[in-house]
TORKOL-525566 format. One record per residue (C-alpha): x, y, z. Coordinates in Angstrom, 2 decimals, m for minus. Example, Ala and Ser with C-alpha at 12.3 -4.5 7.8 and 13.67 -1.06 7.14 Angstrom:
// residues 2
KOLGU       X       Y       Z
KOLGU   12.30   m4.50    7.80
KOLGU   13.67   m1.06    7.14
***
This chain:
// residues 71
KOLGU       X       Y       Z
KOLGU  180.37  127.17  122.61
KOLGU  178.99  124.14  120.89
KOLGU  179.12  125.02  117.83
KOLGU  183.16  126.69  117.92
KOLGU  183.68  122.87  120.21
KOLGU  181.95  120.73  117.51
KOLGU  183.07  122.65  114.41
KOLGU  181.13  121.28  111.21
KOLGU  177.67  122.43  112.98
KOLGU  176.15  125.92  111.14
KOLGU  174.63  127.86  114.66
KOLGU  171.79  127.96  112.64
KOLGU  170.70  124.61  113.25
KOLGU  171.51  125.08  117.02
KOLGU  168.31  125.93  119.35
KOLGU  167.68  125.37  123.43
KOLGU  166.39  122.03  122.33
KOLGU  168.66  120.73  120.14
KOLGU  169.29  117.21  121.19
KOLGU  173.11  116.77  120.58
KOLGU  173.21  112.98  120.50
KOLGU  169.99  112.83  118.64
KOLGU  169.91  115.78  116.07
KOLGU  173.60  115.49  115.32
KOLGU  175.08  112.11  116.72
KOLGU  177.52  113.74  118.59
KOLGU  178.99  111.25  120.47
KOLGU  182.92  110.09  122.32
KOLGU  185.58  112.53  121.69
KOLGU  183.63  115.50  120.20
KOLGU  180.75  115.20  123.12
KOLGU  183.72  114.81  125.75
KOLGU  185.54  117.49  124.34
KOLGU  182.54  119.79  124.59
KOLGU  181.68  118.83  127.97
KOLGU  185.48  119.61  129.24
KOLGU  185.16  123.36  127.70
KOLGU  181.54  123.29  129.82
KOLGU  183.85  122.32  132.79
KOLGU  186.37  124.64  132.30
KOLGU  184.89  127.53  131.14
KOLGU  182.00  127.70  133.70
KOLGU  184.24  126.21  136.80
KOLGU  181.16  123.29  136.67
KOLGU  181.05  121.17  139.72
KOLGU  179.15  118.35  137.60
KOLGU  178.73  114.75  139.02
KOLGU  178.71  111.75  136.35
KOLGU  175.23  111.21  137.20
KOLGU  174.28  114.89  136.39
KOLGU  175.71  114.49  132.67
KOLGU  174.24  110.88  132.05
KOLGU  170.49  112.89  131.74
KOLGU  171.96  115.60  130.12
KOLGU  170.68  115.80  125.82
KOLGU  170.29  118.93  125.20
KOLGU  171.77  122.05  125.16
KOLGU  168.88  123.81  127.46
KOLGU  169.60  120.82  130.14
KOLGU  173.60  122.09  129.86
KOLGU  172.06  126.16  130.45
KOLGU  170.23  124.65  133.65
KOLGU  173.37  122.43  135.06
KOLGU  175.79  125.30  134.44
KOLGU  173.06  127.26  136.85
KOLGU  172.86  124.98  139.74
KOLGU  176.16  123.80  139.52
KOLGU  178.80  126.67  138.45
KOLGU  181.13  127.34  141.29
KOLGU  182.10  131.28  142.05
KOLGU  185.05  131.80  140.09
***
């Protein structure tokens, strides 16, 4: 889902630990954009606080966990 949300990333490059800020500078629309998908997609019931830790794509595996409401 990153990579199809982000577009000009090869999935390649794209591991559990890829820091998107860091690795890619991801950052205001396409990071918000990817986050809404992550909402939508997965029904996430995601405070502000939860995403303000949130770098990598393993942290987004382990929100959608906890926080994914029955759809």
């Amino acid at each position: 889902m990153f990579v199809d949300t982000i577009g000009f990333i090869d999935r390649s490059q794209v591991t559990e630990q890829t820091d998107f800020i860091h690795d890619f500078k991801i950052i205001n629309d396409d990071l918000t954009c990817f986050i809404m998908q992550i909402k939508w997609q997965f029904n996430l019931r995601a405070t502000q606080e939860d995403w303000d830790c949130i770098t990598t794509i393993k942290q987004i595996v382990d929100l959608i966990v906890q926080r994914s409401s029955p759809q």
